[in-house]
C-alpha positions as CSV (number, residue, x, y, z in Angstrom):
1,X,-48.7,62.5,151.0
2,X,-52.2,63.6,149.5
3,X,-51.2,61.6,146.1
4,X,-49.1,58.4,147.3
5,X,-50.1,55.0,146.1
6,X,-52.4,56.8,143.4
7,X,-52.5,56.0,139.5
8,X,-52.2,58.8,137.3
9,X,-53.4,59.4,133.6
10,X,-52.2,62.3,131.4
11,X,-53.4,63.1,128.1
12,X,-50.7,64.6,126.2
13,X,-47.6,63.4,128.6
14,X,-45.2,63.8,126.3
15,X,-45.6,67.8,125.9
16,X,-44.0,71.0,127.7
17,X,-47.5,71.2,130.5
18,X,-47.5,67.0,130.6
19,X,-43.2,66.4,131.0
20,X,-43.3,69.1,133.6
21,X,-46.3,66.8,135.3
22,X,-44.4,63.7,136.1
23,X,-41.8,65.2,136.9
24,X,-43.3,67.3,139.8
25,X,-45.6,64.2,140.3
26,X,-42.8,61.8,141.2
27,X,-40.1,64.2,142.7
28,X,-42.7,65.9,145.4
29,X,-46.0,63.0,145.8
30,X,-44.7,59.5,145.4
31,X,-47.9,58.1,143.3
32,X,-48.5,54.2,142.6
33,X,-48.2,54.6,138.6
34,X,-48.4,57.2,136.0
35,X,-50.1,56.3,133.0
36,X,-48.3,58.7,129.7
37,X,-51.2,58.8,127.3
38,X,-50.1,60.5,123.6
39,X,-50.2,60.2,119.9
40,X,-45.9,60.3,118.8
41,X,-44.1,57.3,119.7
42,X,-40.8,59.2,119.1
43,X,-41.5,61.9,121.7
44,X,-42.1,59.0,124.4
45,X,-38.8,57.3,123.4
46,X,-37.2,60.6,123.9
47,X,-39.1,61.0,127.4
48,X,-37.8,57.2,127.8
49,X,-34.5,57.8,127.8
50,X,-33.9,61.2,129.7
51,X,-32.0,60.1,132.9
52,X,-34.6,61.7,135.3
53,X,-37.9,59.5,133.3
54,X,-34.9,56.7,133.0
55,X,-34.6,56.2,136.7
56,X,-38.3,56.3,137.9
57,X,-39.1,54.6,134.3
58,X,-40.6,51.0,137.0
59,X,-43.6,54.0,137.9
60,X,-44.4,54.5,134.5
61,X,-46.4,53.6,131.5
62,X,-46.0,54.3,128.4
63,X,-49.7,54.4,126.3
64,X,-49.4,55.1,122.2
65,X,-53.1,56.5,121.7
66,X,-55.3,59.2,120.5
67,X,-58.2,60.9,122.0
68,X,-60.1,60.9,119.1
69,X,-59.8,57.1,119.6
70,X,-62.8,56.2,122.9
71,X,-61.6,52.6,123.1
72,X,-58.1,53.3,123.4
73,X,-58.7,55.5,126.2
74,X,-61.2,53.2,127.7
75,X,-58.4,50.8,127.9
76,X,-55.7,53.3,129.1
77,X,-58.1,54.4,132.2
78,X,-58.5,51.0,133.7
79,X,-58.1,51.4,137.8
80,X,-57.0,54.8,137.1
81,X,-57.7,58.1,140.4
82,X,-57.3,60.9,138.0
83,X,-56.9,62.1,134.9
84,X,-55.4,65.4,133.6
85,X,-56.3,66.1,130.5
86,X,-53.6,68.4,128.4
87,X,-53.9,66.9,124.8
88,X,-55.1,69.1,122.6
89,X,-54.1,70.9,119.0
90,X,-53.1,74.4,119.7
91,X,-51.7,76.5,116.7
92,X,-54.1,79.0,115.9
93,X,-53.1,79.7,112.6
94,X,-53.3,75.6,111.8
95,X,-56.9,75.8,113.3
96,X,-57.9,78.8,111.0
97,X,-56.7,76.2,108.2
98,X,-57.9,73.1,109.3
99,X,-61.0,73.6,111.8
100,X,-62.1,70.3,111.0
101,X,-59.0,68.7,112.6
102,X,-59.4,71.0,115.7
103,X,-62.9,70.0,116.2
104,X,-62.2,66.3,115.7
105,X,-59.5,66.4,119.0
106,X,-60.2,69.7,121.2
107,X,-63.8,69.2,121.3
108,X,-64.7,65.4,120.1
109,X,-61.8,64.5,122.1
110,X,-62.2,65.9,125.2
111,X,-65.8,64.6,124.9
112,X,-64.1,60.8,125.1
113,X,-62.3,61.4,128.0
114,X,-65.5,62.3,129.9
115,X,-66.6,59.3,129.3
116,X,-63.9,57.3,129.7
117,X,-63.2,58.7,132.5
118,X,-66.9,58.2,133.9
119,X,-67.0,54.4,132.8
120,X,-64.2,53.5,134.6
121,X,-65.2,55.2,137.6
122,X,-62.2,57.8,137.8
123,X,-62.2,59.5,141.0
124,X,-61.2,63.4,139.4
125,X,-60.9,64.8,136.0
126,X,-59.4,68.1,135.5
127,X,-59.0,69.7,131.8
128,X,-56.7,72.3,130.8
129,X,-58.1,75.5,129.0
130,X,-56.6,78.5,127.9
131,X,-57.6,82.7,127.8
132,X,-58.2,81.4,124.3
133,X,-61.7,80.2,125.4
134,X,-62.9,83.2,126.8
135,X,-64.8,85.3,123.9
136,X,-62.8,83.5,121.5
137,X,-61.7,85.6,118.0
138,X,-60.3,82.0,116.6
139,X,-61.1,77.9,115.5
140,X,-58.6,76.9,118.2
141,X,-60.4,79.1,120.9
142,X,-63.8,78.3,120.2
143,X,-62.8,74.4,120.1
144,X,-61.6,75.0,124.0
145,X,-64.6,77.0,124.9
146,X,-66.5,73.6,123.7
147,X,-64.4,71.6,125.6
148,X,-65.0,73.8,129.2
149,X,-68.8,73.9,128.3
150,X,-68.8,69.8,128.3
151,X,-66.2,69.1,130.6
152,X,-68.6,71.6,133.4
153,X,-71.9,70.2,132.4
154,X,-71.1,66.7,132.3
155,X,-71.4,66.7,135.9
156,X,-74.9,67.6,135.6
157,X,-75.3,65.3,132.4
158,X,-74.3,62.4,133.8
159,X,-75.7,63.2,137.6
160,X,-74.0,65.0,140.7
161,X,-73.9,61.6,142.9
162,X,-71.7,59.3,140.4
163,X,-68.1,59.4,141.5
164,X,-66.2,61.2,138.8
165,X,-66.2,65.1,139.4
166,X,-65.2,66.8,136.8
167,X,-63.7,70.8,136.7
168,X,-61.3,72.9,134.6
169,X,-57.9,74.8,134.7
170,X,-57.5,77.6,132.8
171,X,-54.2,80.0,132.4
172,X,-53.0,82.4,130.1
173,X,-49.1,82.2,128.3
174,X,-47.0,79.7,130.0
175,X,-43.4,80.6,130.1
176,X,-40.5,78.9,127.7
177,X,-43.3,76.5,126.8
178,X,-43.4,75.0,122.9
179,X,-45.2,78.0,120.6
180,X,-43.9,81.0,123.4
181,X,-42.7,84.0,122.3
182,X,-39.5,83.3,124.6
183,X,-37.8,80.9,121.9
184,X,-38.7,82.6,119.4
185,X,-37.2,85.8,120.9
186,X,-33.5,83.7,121.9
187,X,-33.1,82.1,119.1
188,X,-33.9,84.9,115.7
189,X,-31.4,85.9,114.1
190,X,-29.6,88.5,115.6
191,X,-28.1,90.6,112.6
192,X,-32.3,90.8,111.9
193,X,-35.0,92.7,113.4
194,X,-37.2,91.2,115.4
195,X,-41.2,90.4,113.7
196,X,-43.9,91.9,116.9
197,X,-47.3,91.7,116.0
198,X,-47.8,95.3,118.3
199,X,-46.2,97.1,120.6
200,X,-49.6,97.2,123.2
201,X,-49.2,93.7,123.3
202,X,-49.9,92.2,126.7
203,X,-49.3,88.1,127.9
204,X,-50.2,87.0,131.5
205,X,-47.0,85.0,133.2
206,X,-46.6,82.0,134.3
207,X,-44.1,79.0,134.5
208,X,-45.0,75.5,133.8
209,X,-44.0,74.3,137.5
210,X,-46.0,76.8,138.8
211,X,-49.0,75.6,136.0
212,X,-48.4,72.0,137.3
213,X,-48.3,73.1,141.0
214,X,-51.9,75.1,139.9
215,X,-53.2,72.1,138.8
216,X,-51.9,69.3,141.3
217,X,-53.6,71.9,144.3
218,X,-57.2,72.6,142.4
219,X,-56.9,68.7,141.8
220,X,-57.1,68.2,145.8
221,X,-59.3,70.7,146.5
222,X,-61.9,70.6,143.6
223,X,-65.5,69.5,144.4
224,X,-66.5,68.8,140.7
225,X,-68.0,72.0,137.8
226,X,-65.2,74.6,138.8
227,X,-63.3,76.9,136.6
228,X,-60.0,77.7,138.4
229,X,-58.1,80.6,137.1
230,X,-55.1,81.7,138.8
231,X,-53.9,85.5,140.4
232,X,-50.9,86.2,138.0
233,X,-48.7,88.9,136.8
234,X,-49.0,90.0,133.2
235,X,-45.9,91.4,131.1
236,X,-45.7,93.6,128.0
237,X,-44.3,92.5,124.8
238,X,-41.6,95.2,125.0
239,X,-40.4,94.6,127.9
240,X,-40.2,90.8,127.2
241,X,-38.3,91.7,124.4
242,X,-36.2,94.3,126.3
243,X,-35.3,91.7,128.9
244,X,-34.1,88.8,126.5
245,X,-32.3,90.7,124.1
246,X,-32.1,94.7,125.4
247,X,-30.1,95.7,122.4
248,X,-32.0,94.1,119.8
249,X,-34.1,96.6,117.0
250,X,-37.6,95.2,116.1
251,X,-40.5,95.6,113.1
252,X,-43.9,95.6,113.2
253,X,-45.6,93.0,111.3
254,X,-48.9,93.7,112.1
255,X,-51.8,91.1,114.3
256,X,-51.9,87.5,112.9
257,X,-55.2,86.2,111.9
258,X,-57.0,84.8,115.3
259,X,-54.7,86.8,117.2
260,X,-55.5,88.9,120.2
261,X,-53.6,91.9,121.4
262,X,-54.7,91.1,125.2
263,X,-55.5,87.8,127.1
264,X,-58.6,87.6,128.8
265,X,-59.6,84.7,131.5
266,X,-62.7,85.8,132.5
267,X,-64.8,87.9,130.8
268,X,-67.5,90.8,132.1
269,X,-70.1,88.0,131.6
270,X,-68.1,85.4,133.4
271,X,-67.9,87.7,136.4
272,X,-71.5,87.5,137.4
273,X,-70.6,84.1,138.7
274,X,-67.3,84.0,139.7
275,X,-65.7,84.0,143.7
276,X,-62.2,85.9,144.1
277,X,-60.5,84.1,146.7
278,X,-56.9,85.0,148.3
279,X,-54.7,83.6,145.2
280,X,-57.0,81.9,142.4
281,X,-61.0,82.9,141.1
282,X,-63.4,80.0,140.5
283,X,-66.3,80.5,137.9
284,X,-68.9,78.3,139.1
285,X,-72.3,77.5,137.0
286,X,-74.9,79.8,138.1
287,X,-77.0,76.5,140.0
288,X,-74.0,75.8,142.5
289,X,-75.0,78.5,144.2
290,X,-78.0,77.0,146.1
291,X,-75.7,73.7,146.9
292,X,-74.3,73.7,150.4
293,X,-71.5,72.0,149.4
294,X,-70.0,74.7,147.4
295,X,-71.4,77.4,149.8
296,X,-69.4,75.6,152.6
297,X,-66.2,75.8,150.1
298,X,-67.0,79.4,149.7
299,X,-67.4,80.4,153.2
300,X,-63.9,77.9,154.2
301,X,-61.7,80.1,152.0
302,X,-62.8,83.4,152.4
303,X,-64.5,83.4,148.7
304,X,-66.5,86.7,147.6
305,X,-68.7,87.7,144.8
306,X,-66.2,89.9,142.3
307,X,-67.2,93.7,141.6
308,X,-69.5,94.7,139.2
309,X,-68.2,94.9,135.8
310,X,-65.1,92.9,136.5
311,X,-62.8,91.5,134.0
312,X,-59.7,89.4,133.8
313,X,-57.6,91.0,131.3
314,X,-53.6,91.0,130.7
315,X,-54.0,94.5,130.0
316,X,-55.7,95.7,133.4
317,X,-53.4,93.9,135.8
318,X,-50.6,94.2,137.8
319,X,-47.0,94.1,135.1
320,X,-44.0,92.7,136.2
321,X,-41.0,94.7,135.7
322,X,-38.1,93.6,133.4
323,X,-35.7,92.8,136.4
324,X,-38.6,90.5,137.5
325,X,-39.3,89.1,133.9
326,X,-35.6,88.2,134.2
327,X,-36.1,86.1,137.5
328,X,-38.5,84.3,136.0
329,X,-36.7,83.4,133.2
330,X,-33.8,82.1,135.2
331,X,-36.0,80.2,137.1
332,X,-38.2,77.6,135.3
333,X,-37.0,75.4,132.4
């Protein structure tokens, strides 16, 4: 097993993306330790004392910490193989109302797990980003973008030969996940209408197992300086709707400040360097191209230059039906 006998850190453990993590991690890849790094002591008591966490609880550790706090994470990487990085603040409309804040974790934050990470000679670092970064309309997006822009060049910063490489994950909407729709949909009141921003409203899909197993594979495979962004399905907000509650009536409410009607992962700029492979795209930095190593990585899987004008949009992909949104909702939790 590619990931037996190694140490694990995760930055934000104790969310939807990092629970779903350590799960996966000690169900499929037997690892040595895994190290749960986050800020709220309640939500790791509660992850303490689930039965799954309670019976594999000798594999982990439990870190109280911030990101905003280097020596803390100094500490926490000690003899640590790799680090995902998921903590971040994420409510758009909080960021529009407290930039500051978002700065302080998404971007100062991320930039003390670098080097953390680097100090303590950490084999891989991946980061999770979000369609949020890519020409971002709010605080919370911007702050990402930041954190992709020194997460990729740290591994020229700091020098190609150290050991640490360093890449990115980015997806769109993650399925059933804390601040999706899906919740939101269940749970309002049902002698109400529904609040939708707009009816042209379009989300990519994905679950969090198959956002962990995204990761877990780009974590084996990554060279260091990657973007990997995923082949998924998109839905419409309708037919979300449609396919939780199909007799429900709805109001429009109008866009939220920040918000976009679409989700993008890689723009018409982005496109002049990224490689479409059979099931993912990797945007590489434009200098890559002239390294064999990536080249050889290129040529291995079957990678080629996308179209001109190419965009990743939620709007201009494939939909899934609302039978299939159905499936999916039966099958992750």
């Amino acid at each position: 097993m590619k990931y037996k006998n190694k140490t694990f850190l995760v930055t934000g453990g104790t969310g939807s993306f990092g629970k779903k993590l350590v799960q996966i991690l000690l169900e499929k890849y037997n690892p040595k330790k895994i190290i749960i790094f986050s800020r709220d002591e309640l939500k790791q008591h509660e992850m303490k004392i689930q039965d799954f966490f309670k019976k594999n609880i000798k594999k982990l550790r439990f870190f109280i910490g911030d990101i905003r706090d280097y020596e803390r994470l100094d500490d926490a990487m000690f003899k640590v193989d790799y680090v995902i990085h998921a903590a971040a603040l994420k409510q758009i409309d909080t960021s529009e109302y407290n930039p500051l804040e978002f700065v302080k974790t998404n971007v100062l934050g991320s930039s003390n797990v670098i080097k953390a990470a680097i100090k303590n000679n950490v084999e891989k670092l991946i980061g999770l980003s979000t369609d949020k970064a890519v020409s971002p309309a709010n605080l919370y997006g911007a702050t990402k973008l930041c954190a992709d822009k020194l997460f990729i060049s740290s591994n020229n910063y700091y020098g190609m030969e150290r050991k640490t490489k360093i890449s990115i994950v980015r997806y769109g909407n993650v399925m059933g996940s804390r601040g999706s729709v899906i919740p939101f949909f269940k749970n309002y009141n049902k002698s109400e209408d529904i609040p939708i921003t707009d009816t042209r409203m379009t989300r990519f899909n994905l679950t969090i197992s198959e956002g962990v197993e995204f990761v877990l594979s780009n974590l084996d495979k990554m060279l260091g300086s990657e973007i990997f962004i995923p082949k998924i399905k998109s839905y419409k907000i309708l037919d979300l709707l449609e396919s939780i509650r199909p007799d429900a009536k709805y109001k429009i409410v109008g866009i939220r400040n920040g918000e976009k009607l679409h989700e993008e992962m890689i723009s018409k700029d982005d496109a002049r360097n990224t490689i479409e492979f059979d099931k993912f795209y990797i945007i590489y930095p434009s200098n890559i191209f002239s390294d064999k190593k990536y080249t050889s990585f290129i040529k291995k899987f079957s990678g080629k230059k996308t179209k001109k004008n190419f965009s990743y949009s939620s709007d201009n992909n494939e939909f899934l039906s609302i039978n299939q949104i159905r499936k999916y909702l039966k099958s992750d939790n």
